[in-house]
DSSP file (Angstrom, degrees, kcal/mol; ACC not computed):
  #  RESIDUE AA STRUCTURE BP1 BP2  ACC     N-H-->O    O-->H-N    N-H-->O    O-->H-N    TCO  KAPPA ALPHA  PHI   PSI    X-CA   Y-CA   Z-CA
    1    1 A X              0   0    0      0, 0.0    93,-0.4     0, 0.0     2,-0.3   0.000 360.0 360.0 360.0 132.3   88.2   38.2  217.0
    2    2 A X  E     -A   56   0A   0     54,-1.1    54,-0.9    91,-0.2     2,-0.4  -0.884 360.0-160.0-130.0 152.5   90.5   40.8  216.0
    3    3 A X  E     -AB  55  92A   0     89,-1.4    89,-4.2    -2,-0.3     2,-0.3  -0.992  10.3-168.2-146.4 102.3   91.1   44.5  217.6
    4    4 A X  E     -AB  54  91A   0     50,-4.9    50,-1.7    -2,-0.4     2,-0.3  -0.852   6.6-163.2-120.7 176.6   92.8   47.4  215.6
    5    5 A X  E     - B   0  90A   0     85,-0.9    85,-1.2    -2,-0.3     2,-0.6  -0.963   7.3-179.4-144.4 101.1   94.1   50.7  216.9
    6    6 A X  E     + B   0  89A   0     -2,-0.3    46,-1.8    83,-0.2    83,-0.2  -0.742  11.2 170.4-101.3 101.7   94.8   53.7  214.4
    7    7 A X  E     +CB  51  88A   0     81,-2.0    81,-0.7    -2,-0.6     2,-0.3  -0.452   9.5 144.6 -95.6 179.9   96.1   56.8  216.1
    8    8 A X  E     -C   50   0A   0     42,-0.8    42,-2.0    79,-0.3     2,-0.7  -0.899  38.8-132.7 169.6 157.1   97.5   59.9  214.3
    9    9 A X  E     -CB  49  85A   0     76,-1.0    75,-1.8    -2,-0.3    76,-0.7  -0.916  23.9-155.9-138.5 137.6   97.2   63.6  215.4
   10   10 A X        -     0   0    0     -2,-0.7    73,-0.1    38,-0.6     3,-0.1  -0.461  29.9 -80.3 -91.6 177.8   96.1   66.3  212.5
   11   11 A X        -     0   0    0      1,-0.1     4,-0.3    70,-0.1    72,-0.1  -0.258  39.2-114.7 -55.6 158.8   96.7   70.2  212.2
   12   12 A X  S >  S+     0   0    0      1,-0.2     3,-2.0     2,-0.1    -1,-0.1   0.901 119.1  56.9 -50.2 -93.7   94.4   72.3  214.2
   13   13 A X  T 3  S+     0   0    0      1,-0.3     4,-0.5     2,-0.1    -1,-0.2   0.590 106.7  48.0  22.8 -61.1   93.2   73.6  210.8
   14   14 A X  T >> S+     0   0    0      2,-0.1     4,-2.8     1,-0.1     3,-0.7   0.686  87.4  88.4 -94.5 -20.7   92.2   70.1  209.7
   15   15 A X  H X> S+     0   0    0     -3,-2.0     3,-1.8    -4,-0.3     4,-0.6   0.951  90.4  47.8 -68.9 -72.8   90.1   68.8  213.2
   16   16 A X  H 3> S+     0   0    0      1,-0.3     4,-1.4     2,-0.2    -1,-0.3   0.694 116.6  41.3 -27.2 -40.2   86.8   70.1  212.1
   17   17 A X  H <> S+     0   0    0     -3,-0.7     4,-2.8    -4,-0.5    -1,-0.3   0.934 115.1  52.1 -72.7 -36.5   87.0   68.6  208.6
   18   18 A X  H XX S+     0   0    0     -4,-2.8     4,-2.2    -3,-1.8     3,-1.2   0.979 108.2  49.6 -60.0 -67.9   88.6   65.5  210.1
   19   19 A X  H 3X S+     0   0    0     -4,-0.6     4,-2.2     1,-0.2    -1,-0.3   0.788 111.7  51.9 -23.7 -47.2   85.6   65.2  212.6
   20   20 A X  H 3< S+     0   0    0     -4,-1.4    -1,-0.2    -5,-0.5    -2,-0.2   0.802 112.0  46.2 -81.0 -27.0   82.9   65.7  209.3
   21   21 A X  H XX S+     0   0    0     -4,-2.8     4,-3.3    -3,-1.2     3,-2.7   0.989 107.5  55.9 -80.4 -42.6   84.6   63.0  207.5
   22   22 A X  H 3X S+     0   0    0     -4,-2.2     4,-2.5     1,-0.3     3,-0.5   0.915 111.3  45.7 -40.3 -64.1   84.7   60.5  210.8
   23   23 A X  H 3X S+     0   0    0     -4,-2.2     4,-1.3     1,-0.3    -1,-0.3   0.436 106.8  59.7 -93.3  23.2   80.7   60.8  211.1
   24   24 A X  H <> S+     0   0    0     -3,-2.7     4,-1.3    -4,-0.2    -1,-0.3   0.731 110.3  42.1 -99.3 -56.0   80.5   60.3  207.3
   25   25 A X  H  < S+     0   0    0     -4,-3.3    -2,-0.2    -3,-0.5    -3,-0.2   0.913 113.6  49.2 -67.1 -29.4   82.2   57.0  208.0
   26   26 A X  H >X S+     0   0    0     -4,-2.5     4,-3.2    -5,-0.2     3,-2.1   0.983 106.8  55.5 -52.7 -57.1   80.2   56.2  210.9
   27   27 A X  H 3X S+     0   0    0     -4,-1.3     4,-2.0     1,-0.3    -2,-0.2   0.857 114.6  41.3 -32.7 -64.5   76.6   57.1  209.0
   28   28 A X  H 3< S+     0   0    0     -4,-1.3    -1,-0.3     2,-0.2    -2,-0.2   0.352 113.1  54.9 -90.7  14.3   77.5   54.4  206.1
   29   29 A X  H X> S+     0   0    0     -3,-2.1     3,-3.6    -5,-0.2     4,-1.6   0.697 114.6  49.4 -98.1 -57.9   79.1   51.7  209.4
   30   30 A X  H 3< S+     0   0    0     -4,-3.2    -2,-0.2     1,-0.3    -3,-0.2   0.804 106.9  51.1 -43.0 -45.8   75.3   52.3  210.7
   31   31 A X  T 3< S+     0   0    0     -4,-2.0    -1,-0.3    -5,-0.3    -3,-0.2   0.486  97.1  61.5 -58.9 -23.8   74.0   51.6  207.8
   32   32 A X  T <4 S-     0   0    0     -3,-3.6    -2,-0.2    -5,-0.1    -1,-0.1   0.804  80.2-164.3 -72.6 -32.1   75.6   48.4  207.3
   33   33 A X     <  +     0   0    0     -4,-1.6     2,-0.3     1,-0.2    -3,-0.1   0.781  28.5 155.2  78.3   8.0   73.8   47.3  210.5
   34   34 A X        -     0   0    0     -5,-0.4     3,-0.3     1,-0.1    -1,-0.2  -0.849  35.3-154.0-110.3 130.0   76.2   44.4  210.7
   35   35 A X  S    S+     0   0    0     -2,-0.3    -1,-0.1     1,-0.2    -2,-0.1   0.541  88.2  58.4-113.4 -28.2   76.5   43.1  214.5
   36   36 A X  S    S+     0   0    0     20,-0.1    21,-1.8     1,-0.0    22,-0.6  -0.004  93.6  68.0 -91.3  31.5   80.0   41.5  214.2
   37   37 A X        -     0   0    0     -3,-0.3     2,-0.3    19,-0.2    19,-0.2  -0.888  65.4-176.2-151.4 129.5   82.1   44.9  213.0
   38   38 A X        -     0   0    0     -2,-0.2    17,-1.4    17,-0.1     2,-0.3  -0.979   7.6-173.7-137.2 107.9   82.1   47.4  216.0
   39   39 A X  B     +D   54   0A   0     -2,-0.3    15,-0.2    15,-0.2     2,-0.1  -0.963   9.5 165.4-141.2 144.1   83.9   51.3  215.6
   40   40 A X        -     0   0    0     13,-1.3     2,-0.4    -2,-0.3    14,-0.0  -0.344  19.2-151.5-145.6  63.3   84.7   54.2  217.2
   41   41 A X        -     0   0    0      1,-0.1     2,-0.2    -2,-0.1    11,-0.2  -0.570  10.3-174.7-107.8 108.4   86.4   57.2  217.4
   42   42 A X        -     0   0    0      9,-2.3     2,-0.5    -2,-0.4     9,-0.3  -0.617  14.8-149.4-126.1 149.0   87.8   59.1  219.9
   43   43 A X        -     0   0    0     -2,-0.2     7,-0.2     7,-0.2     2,-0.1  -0.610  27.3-136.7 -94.7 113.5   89.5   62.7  220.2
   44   44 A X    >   -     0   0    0      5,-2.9     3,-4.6    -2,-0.5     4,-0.2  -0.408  29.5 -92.9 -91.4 175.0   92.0   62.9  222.9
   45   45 A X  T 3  S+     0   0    0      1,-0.3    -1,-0.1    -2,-0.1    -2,-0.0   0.687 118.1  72.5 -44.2 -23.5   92.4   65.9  225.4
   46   46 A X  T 3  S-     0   0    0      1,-0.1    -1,-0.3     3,-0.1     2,-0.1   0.489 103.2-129.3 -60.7 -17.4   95.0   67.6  223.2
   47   47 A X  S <  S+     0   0    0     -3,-4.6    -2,-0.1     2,-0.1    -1,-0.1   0.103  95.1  53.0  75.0 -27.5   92.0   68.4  220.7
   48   48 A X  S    S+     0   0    0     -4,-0.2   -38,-0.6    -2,-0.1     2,-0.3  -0.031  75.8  93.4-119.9  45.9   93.9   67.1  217.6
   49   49 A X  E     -C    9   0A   0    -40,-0.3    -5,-2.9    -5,-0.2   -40,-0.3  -0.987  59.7-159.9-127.1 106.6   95.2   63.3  218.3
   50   50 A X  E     -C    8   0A   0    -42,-2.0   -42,-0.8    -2,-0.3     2,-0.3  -0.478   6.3-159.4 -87.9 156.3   92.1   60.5  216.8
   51   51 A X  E     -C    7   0A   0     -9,-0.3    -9,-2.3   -44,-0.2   -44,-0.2  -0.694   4.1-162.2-158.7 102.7   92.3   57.4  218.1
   52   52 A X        -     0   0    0    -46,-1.8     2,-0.2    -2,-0.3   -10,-0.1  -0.204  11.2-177.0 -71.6 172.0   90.4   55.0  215.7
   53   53 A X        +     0   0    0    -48,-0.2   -13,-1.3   -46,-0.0     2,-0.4  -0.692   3.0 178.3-163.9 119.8   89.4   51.5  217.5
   54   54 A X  E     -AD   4  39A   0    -50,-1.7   -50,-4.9   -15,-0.2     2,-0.2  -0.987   8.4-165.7-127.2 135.4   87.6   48.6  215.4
   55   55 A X  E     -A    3   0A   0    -17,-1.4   -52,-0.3    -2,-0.4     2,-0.2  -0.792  10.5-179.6-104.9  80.9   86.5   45.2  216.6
   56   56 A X  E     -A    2   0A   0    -54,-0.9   -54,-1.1    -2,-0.2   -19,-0.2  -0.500  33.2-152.5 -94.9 157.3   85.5   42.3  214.5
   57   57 A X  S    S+     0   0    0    -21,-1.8     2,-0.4    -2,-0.2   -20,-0.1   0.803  79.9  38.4 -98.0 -18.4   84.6   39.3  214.7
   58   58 A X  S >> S-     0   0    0    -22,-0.6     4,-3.3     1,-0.1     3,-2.1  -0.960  72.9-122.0-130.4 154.0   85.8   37.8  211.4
   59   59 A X  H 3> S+     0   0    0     -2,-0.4     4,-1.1     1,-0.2    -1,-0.1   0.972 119.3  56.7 -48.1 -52.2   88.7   38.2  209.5
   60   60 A X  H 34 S+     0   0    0      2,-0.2    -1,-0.2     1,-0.2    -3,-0.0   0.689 111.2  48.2 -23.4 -40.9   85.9   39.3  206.6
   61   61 A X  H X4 S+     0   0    0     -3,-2.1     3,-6.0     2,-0.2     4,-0.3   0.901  94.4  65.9 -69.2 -64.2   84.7   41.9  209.1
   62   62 A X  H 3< S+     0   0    0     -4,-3.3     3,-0.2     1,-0.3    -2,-0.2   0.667 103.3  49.9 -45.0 -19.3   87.8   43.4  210.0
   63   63 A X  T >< S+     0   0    0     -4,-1.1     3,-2.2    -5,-0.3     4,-0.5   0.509  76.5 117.8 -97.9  -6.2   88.2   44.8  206.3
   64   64 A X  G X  S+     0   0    0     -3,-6.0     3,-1.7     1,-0.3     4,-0.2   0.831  73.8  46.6 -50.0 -59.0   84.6   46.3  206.2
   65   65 A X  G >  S+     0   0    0     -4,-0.3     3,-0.7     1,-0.3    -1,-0.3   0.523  89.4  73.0 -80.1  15.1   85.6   49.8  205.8
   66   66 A X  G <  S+     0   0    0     -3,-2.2    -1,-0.3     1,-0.2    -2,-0.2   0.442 102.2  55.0 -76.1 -15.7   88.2   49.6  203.1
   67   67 A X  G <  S+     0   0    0     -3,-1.7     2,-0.6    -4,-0.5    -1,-0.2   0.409  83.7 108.4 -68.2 -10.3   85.1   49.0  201.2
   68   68 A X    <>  -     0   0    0     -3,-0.7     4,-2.1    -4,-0.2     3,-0.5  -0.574  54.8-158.7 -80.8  98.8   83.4   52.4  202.5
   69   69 A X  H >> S+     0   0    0     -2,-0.6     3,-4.6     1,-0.3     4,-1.6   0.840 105.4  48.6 -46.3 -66.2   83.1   55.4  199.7
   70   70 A X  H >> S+     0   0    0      1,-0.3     4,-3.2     2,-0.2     3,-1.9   0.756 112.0  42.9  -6.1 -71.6   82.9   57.3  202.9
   71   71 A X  H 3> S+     0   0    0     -3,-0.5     4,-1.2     1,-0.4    -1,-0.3   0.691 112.1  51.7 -78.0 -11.0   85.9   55.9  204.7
   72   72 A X  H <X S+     0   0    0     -3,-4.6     4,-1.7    -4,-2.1    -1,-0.4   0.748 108.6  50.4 -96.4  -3.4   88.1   55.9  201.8
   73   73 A X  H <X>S+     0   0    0     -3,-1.9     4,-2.2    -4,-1.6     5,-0.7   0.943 109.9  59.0 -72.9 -57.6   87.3   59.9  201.1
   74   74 A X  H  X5S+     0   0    0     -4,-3.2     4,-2.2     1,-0.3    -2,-0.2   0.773 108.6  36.8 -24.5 -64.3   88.2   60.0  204.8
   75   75 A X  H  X5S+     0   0    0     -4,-1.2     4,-1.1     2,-0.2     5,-0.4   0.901 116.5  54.3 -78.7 -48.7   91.9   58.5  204.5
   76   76 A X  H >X5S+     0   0    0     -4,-1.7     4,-2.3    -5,-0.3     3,-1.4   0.981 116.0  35.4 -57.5 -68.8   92.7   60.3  201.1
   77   77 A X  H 3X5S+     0   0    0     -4,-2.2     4,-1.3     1,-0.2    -1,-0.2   0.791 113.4  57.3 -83.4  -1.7   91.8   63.7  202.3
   78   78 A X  H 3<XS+     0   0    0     -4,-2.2     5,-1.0    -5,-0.7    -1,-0.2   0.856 118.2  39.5 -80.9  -6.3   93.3   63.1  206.1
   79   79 A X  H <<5S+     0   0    0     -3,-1.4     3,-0.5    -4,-1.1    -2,-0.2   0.688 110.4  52.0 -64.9 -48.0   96.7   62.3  204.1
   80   80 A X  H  <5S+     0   0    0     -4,-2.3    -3,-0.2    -5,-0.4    -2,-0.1   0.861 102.5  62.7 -72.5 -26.7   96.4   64.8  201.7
   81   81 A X  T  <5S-     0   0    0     -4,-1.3    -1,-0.2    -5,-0.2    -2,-0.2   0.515 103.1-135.7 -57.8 -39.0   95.9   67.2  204.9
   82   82 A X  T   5 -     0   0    0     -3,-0.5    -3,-0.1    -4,-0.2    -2,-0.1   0.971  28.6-154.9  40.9  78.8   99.7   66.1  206.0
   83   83 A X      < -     0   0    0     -5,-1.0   -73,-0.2     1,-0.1    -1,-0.2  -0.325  22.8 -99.0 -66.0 161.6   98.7   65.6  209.6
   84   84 A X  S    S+     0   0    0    -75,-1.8     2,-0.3     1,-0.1   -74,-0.2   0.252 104.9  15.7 -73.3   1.9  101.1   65.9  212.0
   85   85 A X  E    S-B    9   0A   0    -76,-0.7   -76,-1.0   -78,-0.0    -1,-0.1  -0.863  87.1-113.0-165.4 132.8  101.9   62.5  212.7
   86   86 A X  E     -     0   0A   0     -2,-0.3   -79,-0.1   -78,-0.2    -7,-0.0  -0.459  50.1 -92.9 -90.1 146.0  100.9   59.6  210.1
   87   87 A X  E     -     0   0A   0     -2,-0.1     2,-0.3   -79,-0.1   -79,-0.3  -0.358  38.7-133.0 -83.4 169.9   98.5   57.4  211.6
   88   88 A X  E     -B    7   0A   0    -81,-0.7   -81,-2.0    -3,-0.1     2,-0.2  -0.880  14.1-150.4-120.7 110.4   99.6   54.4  213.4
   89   89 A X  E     +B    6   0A   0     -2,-0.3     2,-0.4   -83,-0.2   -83,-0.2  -0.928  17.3 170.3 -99.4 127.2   98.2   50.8  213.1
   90   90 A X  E     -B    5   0A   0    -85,-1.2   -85,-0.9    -2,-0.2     2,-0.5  -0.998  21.6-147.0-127.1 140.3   98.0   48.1  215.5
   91   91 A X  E     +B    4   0A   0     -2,-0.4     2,-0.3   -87,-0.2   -87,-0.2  -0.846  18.0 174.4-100.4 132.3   96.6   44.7  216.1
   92   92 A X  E     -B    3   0A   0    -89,-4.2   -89,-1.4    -2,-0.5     2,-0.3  -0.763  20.1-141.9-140.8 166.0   95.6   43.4  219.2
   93   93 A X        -     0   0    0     -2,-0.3     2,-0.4   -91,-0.2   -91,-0.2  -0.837  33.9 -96.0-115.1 138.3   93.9   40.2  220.0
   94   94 A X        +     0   0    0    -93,-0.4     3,-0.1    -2,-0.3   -91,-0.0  -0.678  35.2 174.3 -17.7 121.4   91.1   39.9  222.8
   95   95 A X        -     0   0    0      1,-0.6     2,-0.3    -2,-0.4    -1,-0.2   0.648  65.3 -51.2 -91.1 -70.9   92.0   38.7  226.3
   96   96 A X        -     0   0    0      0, 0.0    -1,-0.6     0, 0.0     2,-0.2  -0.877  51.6-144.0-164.8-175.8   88.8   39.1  227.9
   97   97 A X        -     0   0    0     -2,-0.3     4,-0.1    -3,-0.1    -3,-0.0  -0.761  20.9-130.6-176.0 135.3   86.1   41.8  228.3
   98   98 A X  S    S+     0   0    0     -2,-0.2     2,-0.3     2,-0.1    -1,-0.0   0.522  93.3  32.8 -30.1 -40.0   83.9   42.8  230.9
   99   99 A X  S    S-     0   0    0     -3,-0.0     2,-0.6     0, 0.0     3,-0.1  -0.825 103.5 -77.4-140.8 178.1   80.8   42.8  228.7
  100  100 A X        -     0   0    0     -2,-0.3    -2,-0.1     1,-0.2     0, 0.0  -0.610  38.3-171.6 -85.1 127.4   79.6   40.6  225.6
  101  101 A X              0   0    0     -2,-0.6    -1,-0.2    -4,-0.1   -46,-0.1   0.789 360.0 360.0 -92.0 -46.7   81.7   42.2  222.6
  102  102 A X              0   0    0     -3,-0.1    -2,-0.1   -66,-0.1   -67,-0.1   0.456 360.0 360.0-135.2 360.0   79.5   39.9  220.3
C-alpha cells in the first residue's frame, strides 16, 4: 500500500480555477470506480495551500491519474499558473489505520 502527499499553495487569482480543475479530476477518479485507488483534496485555512492525498493499494494503482485527460489538464495549467510554491511530493507507507483503507 502506498500513500502520496502533494502540497503546493496557488495565487489567489488562480484558487477558483484550481478548485474547477480538482473536481474535473475527481468526476473521471469516480468514474473509474476502482476500489483500490482512494483521493482527495483538501484546501487549508489560508484559502490557497491544496493538499492532494492518494492511497493505493498497488503499485499499478498508485499511477492511475497520470493517465487522467482531466488530471493532466489539471497539472499543466496549475504550473503554467506559477503558483506560489511548486507542489511538493511525498511518499509515505501505512502504519495502521483506524478504519478498513481497503
Amino acid at each position: 500500500m502506498k500513500a502520496t502527499r502533494v502540497i503546493y499553495k496557488t495565487r489567489p487569482e488562480y484558487v477558483e480555477k484550481n478548485k474547477a480543475n480538482i473536481e474535473a479530476v475527481m468526476k473521471e477518479v469516480r468514474a473509474l470506480k476502482n476500489p483500490g485507488f482512494k483521493y482527495a483534496t483538501y484546501l487549508h485555512e489560508d484559502g490557497l495551500t491544496f493538499m492532494h492525498f492518494a492511497v493505493a493499494d498497488t503499485e499499478e494503482n498508485s499511477k492511475i491519474l497520470f493517465d487522467l485527460p482531466a488530471f493532466k489538464k489539471f497539472r499543466e495549467e496549475l504550473l503554467a499558473s506559477g503558483p506560489e510554491t511548486l507542489p511538493k511530493t511525498e511518499q509515505f507507507s501505512v502504519v495502521a489505520s483506524g478504519y478498513d483503507i481497503f
